[in-house]
SETIZA-513575 format. One record per residue (C-alpha): residue number from 1; x, y, z; chain. Coordinates in steps of 0.02 Angstrom, whole numbers, plus 50000, padded with zeros to 5 digits. Layout:
<rs>
R | NUM | X | Y | Z | A
...
</rs>
This chain:
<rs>
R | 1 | 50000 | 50000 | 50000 | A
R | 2 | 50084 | 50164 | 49947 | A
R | 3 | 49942 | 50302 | 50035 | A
R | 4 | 49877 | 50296 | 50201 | A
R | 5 | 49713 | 50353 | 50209 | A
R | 6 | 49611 | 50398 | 50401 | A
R | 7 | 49763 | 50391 | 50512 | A
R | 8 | 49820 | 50487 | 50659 | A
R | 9 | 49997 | 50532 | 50672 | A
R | 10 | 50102 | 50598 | 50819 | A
R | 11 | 50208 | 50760 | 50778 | A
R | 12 | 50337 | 50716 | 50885 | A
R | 13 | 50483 | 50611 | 50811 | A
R | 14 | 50550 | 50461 | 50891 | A
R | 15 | 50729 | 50472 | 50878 | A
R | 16 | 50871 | 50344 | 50896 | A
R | 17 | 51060 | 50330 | 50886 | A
R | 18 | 51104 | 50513 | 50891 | A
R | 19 | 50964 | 50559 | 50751 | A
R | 20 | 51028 | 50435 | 50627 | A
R | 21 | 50873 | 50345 | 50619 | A
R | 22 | 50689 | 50439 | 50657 | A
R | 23 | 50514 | 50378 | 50658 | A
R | 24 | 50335 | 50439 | 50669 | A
R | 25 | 50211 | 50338 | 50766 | A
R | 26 | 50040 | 50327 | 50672 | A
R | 27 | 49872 | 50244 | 50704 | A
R | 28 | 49776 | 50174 | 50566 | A
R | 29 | 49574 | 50201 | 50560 | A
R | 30 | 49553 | 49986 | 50616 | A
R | 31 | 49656 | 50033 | 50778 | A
R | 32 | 49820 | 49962 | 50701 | A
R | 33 | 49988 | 50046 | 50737 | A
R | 34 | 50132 | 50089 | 50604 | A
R | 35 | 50285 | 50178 | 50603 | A
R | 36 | 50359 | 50294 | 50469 | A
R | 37 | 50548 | 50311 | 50461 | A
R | 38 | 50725 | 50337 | 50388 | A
R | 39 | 50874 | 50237 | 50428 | A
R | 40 | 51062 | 50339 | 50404 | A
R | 41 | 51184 | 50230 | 50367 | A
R | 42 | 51261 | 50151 | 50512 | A
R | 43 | 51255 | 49991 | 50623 | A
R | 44 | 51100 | 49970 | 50746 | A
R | 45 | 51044 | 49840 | 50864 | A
R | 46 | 50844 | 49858 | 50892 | A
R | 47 | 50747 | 49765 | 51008 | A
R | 48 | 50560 | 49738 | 51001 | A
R | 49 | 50382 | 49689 | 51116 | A
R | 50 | 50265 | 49676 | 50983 | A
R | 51 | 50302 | 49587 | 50843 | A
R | 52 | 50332 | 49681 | 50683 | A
R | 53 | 50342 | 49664 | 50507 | A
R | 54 | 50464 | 49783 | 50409 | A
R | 55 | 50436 | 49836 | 50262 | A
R | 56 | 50595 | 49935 | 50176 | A
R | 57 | 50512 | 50066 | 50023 | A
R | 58 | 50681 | 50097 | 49992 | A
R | 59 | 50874 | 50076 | 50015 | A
R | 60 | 50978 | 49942 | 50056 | A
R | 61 | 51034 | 49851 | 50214 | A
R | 62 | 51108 | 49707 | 50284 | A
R | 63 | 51018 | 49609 | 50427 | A
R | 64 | 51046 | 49465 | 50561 | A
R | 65 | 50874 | 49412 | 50634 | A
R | 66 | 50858 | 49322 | 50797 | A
R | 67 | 50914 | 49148 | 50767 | A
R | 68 | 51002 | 49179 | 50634 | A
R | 69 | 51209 | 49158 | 50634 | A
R | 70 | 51240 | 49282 | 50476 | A
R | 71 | 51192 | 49444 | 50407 | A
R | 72 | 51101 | 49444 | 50232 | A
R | 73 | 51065 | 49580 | 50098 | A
R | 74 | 50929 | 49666 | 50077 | A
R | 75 | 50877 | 49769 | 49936 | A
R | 76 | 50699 | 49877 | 49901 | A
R | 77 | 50542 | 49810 | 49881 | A
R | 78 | 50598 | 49665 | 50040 | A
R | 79 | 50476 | 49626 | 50184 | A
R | 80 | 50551 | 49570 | 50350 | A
R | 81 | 50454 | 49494 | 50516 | A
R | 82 | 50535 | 49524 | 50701 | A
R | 83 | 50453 | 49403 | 50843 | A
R | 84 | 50400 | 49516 | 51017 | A
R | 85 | 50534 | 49536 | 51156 | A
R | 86 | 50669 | 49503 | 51027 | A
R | 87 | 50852 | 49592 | 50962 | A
R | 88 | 50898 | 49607 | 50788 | A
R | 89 | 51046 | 49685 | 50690 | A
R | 90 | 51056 | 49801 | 50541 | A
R | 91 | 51180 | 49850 | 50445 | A
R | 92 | 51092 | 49987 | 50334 | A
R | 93 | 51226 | 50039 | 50164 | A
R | 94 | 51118 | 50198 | 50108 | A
R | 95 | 50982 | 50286 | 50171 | A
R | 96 | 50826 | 50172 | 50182 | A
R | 97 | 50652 | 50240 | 50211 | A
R | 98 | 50531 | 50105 | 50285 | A
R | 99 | 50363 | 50067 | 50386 | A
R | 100 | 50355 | 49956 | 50537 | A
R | 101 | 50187 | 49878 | 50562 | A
R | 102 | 50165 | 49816 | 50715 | A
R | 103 | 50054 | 49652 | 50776 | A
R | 104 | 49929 | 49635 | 50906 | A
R | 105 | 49936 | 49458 | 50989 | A
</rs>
């Protein structure tokens, strides 16, 4: 889906790892929760309680989910899932815009 349509959106920014990667926190018109960001390059270690699913619209990043023993490529249009109370690693190479949907148990 490239428009959001009915949503509510908090001004204020999250921000993260000295400003190299921001988010805004929106709520969809079903209840459902989002986020809207922008990744720097950079190395990040991100931990989650929901589950989410990532969706990168675009750039290009190298990941290493839980479980997982090596870091893999990622290019634009790629779809990733995160489990609740979890760590994962990125490795982002250019600047990567992307929504975080977020799953209600």
């Amino acid at each position: 889906m490239t428009k959001l349509e009915n949503i509510s959106m908090v001004k204020e920014a999250n921000i993260y790892f000295d400003g190299r990667v921001t988010s805004r926190a929106i709520e969809l018109a079903d209840g459902s929760k989002q986020t809207l960001g922008v990744m720097l390059p950079g190395e990040y270690t991100f931990d989650t309680q929901a589950a989410e699913v990532m969706e990168m619209m675009s750039g290009e990043l190298e990941i290493k989910l839980p479980g997982e023993e090596d870091f893999r490529t990622l290019h634009t249009p790629e779809t990733f899932e995160v489990p609740a109370n979890a760590s994962f690693d990125l490795k982002v190479k250019t600047v990567t815009d992307y929504c975080c949907s977020y799953i209600q148990e």
